[in-house]
ROLO-119193 format. One record per residue (C-alpha): residue number from 1; x, y, z. Coordinates in steps of 0.1 Angstrom, whole numbers. Layout:
BEGIN
NUM / X / Y / Z
...
This chain:
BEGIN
1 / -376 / -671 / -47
2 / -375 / -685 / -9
3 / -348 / -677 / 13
4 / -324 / -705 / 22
5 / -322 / -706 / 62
6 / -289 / -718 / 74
7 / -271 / -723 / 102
8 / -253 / -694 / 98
9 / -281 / -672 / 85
10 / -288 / -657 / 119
11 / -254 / -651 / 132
12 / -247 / -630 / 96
13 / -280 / -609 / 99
14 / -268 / -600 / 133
15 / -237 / -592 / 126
16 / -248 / -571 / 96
17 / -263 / -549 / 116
18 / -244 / -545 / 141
19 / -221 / -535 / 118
20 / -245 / -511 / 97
21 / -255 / -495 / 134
22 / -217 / -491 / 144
23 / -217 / -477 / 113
24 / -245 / -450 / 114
25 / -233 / -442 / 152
26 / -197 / -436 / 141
27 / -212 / -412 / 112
28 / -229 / -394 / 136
29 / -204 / -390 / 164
30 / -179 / -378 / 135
31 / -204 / -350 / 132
32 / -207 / -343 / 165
33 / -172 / -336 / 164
34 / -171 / -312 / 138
35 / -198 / -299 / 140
36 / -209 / -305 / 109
37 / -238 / -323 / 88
38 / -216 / -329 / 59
39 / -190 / -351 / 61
40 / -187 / -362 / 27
41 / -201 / -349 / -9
42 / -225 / -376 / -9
43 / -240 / -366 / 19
44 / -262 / -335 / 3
45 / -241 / -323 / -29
46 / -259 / -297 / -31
47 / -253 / -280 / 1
48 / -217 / -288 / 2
49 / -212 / -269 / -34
50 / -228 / -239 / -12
51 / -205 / -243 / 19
52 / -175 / -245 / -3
53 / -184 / -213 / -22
54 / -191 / -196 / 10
55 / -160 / -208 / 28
56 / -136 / -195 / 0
57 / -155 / -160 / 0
58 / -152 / -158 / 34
59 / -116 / -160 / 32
60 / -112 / -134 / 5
61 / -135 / -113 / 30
62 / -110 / -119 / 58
63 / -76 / -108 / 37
64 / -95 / -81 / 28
65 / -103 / -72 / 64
66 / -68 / -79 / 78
67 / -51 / -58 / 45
68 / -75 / -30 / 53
69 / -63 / -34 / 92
70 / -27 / -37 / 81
71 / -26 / -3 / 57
72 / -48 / 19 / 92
73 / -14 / 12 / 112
74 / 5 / 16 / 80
75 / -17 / 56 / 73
76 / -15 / 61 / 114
77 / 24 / 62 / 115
78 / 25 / 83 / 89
79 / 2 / 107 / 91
80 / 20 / 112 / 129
81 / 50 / 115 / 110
82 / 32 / 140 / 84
83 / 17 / 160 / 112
84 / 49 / 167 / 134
85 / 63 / 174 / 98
86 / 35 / 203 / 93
87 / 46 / 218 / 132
88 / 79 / 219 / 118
89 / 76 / 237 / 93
90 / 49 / 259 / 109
91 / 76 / 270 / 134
92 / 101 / 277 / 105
93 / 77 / 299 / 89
94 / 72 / 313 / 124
95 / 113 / 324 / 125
96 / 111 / 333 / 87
97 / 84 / 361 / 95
98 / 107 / 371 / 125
99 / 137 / 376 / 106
100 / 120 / 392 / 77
101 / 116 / 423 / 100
102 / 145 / 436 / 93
103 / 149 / 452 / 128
104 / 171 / 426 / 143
105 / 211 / 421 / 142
106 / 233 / 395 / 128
107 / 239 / 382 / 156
108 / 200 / 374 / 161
109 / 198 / 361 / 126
110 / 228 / 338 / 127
111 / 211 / 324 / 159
112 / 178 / 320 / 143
113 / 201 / 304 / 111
114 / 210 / 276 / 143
115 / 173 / 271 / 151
116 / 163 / 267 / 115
117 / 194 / 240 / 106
118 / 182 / 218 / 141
119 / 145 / 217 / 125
120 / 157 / 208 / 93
121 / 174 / 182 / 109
122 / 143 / 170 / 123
123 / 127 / 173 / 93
124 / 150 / 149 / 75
125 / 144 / 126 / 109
126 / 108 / 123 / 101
127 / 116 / 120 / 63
128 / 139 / 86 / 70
129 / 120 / 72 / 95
130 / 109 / 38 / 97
131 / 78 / 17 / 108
132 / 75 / -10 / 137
133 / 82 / -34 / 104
134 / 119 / -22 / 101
135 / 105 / -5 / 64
136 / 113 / 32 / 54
137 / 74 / 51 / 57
138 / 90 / 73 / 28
139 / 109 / 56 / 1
140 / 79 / 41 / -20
141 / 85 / 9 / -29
142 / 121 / 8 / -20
143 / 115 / 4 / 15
144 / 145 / -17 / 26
145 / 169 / 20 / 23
146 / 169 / 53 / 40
147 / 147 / 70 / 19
148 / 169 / 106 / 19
149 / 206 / 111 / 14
150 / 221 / 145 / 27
151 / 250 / 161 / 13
152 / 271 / 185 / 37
153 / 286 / 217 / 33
154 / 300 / 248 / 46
155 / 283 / 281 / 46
156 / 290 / 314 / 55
157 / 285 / 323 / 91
158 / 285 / 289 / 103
159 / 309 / 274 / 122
160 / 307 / 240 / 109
161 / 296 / 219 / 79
162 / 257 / 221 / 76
163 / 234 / 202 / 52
164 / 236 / 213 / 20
165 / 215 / 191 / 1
166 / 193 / 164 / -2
167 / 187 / 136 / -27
168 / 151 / 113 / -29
169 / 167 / 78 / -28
170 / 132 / 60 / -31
171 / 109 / 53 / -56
172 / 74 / 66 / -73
173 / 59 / 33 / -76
174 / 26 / 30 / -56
175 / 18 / -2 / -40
176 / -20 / -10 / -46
177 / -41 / -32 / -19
178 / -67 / -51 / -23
179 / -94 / -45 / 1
180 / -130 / -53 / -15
181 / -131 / -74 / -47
182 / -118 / -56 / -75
183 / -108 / -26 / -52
184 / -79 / -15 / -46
185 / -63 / 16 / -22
186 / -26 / 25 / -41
187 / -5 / 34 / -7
188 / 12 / 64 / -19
189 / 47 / 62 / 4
190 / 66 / 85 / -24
191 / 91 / 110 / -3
192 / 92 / 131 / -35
193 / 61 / 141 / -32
194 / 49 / 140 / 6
195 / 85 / 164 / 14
196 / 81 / 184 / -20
197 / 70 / 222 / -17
198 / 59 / 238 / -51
199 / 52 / 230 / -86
200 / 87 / 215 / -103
201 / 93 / 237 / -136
202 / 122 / 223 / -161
203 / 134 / 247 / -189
204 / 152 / 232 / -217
205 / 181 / 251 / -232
206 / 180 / 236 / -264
207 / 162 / 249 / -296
208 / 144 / 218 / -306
209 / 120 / 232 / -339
210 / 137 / 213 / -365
211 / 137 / 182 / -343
212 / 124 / 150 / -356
213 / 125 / 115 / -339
214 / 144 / 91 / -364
215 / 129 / 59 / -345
216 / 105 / 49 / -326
217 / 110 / 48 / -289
218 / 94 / 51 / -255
219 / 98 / 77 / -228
220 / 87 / 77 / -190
221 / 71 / 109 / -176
222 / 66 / 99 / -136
223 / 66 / 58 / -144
224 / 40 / 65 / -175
225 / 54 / 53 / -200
226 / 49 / 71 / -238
227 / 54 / 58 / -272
228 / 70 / 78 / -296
229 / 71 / 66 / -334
230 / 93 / 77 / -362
231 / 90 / 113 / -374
232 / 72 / 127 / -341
233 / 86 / 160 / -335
234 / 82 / 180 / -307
235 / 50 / 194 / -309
236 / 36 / 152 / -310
237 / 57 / 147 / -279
238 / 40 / 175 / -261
239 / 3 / 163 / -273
240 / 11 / 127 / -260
241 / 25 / 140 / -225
242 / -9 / 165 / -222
243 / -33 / 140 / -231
244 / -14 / 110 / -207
245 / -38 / 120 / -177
246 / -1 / 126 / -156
247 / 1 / 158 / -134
248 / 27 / 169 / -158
249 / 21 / 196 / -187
250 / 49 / 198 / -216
251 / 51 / 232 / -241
252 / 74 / 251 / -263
253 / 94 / 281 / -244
254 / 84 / 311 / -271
255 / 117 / 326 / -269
256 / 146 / 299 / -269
257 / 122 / 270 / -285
258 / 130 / 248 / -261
259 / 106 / 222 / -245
260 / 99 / 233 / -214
261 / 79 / 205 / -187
262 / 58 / 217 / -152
263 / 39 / 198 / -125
264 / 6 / 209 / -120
265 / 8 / 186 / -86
266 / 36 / 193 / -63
267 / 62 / 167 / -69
268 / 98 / 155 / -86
269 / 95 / 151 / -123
270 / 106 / 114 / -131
271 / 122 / 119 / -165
272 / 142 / 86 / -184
273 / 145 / 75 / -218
274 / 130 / 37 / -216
275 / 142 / 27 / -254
276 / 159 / 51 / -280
277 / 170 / 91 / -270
278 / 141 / 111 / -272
279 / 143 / 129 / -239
280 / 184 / 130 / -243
281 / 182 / 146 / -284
282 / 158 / 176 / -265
283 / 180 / 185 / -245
284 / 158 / 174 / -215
285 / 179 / 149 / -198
286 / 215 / 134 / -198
287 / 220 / 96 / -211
288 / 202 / 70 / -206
289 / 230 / 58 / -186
290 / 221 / 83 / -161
291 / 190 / 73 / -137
292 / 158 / 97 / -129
293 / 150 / 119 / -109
294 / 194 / 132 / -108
295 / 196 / 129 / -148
296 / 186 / 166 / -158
297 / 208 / 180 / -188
298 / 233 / 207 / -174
299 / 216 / 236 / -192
300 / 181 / 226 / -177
301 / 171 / 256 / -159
302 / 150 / 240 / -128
303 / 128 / 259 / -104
304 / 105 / 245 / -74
305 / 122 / 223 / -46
306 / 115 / 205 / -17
307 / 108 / 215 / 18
308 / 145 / 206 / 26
309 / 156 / 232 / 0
310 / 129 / 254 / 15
311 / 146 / 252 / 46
312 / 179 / 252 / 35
313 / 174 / 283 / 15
314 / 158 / 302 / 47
315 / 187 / 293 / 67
316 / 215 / 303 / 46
317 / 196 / 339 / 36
318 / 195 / 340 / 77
319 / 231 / 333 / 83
320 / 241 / 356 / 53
321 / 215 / 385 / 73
322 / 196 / 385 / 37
323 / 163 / 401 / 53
324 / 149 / 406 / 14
325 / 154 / 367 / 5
326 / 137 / 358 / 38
327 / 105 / 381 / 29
328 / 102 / 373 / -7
329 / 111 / 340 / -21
330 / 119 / 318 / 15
331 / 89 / 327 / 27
332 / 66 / 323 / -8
333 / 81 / 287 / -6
334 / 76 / 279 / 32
335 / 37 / 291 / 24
336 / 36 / 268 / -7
337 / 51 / 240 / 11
338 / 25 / 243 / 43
339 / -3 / 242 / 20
340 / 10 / 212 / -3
341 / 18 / 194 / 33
342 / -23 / 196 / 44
343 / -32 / 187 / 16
344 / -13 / 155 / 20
345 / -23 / 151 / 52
346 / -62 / 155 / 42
347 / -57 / 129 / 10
348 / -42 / 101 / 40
349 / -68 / 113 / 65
350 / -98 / 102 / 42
351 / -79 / 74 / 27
352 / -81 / 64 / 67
353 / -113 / 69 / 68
354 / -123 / 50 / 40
355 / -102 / 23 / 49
356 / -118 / 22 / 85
357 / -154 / 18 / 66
358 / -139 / -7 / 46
359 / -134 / -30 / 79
360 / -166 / -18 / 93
361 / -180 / -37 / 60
362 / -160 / -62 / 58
363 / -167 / -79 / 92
364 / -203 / -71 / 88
365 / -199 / -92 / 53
366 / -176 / -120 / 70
367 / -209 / -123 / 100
368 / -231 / -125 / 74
369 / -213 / -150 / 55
370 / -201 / -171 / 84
371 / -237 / -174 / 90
372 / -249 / -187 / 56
373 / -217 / -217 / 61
374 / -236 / -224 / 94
375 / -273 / -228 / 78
376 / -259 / -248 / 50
377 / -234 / -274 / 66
378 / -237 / -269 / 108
379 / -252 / -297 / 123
380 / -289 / -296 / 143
381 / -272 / -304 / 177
382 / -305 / -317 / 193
383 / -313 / -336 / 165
384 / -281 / -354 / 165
385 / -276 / -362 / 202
386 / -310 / -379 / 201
387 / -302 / -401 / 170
388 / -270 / -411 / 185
389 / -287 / -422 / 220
390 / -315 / -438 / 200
391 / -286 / -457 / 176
392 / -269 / -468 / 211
393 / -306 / -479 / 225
394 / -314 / -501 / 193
395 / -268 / -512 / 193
396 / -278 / -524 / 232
397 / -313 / -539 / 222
398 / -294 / -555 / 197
399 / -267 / -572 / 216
400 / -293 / -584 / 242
401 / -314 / -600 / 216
402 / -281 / -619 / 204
403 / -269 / -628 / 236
404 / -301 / -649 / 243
405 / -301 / -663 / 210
406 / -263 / -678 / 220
407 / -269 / -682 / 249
408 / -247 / -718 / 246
409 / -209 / -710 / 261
410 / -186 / -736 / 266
411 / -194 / -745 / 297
412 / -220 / -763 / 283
413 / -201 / -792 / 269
414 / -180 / -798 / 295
415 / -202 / -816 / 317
């Protein structure tokens, strides 16, 4: 079918493409700019399903990066803390061999009582102290409180009120951190177990043969929680706490029958009934009105403490000149303590490590990924700069070819 020339026909075929070519040279300058090819799907679908893949696994990569970054500060203040914690206690154990000599006065060993209460003092420093972030290092997941309480007290041969005891505030949840996918690093901030000595050991007082749960309900043993269903008795309570995979073993004292419960980590037992009174009918803990880890039944026998009760015990055997106490059981628990304390200290030194290879990788990954967004959707920078000057030759060529075929202004009719 022929083409109708009009008038007009030349005048719209010009300005077609001028406008296509403005068009074309805008495209291009836009990717300039960004530095990228794709500026739209349209422009290669395929590539830009690629780039946006990449782009949101590259930011994965990065959180990981800067939460692996985030928990080395975190593991570096307290592992300082930790490790000025092992000196302390290295130089109690120091005075506790001293005064176990038995060949100084009471004098000597009311003065080396002095020296002990200043350290624990500074042990209870270390124990509450915070992070650059204004968060307790110690109190778990609670870290908006102080993560110890101390009680005081008097005691004989000292001339005023010392600290007498102190109470775990915090709590034995475990943050966990993601740091590859799928991965996670629990950030173990509990005080109750990084400032605990020995194995805890609870002896229950009452004779619980005949016992028989009359509903179902759950208990907690250290946050896990364990379902108990009508007409457990004790012996099925004891198999479900073994087999829970907990640091915690659970038996039958052969004499008084009671149920007797030990760490085989060193750390506080977390006892609570979450539903129903198992753990209150056993004679293990008080009400359920009555929070872990203070809820112990009065006739719960409990043995292993802290390092503060460590401590405390030394000092007051010291101010009361009992060389024997010092020797034997002070001294047994400073030991225990020291060794529990390194091993802490080795567990957050390799979780350091690991955490430093873990950004090591990570960066390698977020190169290697950054690089795969650049082959897919950067823009050949040559290429483009020579398009663009050959769009503005043929915009120019253009313009000149329509100026001479207008050439007519108005000039020409006024004559």
């Amino acid at each position: 079918m022929p083409t109708r020339i009009s008038s007009q026909h030349n005048n719209r075929t010009t300005q077609n493409n001028l406008r296509l070519q403005e068009m074309r040279k805008a495209k291009i300058d836009n990717q300039i700019g960004t530095q990228s090819r794709i500026t739209s799907l349209r422009d290669d679908p395929l590539a830009a399903g690629h780039v946006v893949k990449y782009q949101s696994y590259l930011t994965r990569v990065n959180n990981f990066e800067k939460n692996a970054t985030t928990l080395t500060d975190q593991f570096s203040y307290r592992e300082g803390y930790m490790k000025n914690t092992l000196e302390i206690m290295q130089r109690v154990r120091e005075l506790a061999v001293t005064g176990a000599n038995g060949v100084y006065t009471r004098d000597d060993m009311r003065n080396m009582a002095v020296e002990v209460n200043e350290l624990l003092g500074e042990l209870i420093q270390n124990a509450n102290a915070v992070g650059p972030d204004g968060n307790s290092i110690f109190a778990g997941t609670n870290t908006n409180i102080r993560a110890f309480d101390v009680d005081l007290g008097s005691v004989t041969g000292a001339s005023t009120p010392v600290i007498a005891n102190v109470r775990y505030n915090g709590s034995i949840e475990q943050n966990k951190i993601e740091v590859d996918e799928g991965k996670y690093i629990p950030v173990d901030n509990v005080g109750s177990k990084t400032f605990w000595a020995e194995n805890q050991r609870l002896f229950g007082g009452r004779d619980t043969t005949n016992w028989q749960s009359s509903e179902d309900a759950i208990i907690a043993v250290d946050g896990q929680k364990i379902y108990i269903e009508t007409g457990d008795n004790v012996y099925a309570v004891i198999s479900k706490i073994n087999s829970s995979g907990m640091a915690v073993k659970a038996g039958i004292d052969p004499i008084s029958h009671g149920l007797n419960i030990s760490t085989t980590d060193a750390h506080q037992i977390w006892i609570e009934d979450v539903s129903g009174s198992t753990m209150n009918q056993l004679g293990i803990i008080k009400d359920s009105t009555q929070k872990p880890p203070y809820n112990l039944a009065d006739n719960v026998r409990v043995s292993g403490g802290s390092l503060f009760d460590t401590v405390i015990q030394l000092r007051d055997a010291m101010f009361a000149g009992d060389n024997e106490t010092i020797g034997g059981r002070s001294l047994m628990s400073i030991d225990a303590g020291i060794n529990t304390l390194v091993t802490r200290i080795a567990k957050s030194g390799s979780e350091y490590e690991r955490l430093e290879s873990d950004i090591t990788r990570n960066s390698a990954i977020a190169l290697n990924v950054t690089g795969q967004i650049s082959r897919e959707g950067d823009i050949d920078i040559t290429k483009a700069i020579t398009d663009e000057k050959m769009l503005e030759y043929t915009h120019q060529a253009t313009m000149s070819t329509a100026g001479k075929m207008y050439s007519s202004t108005l000039l020409n009719y006024m004559r």
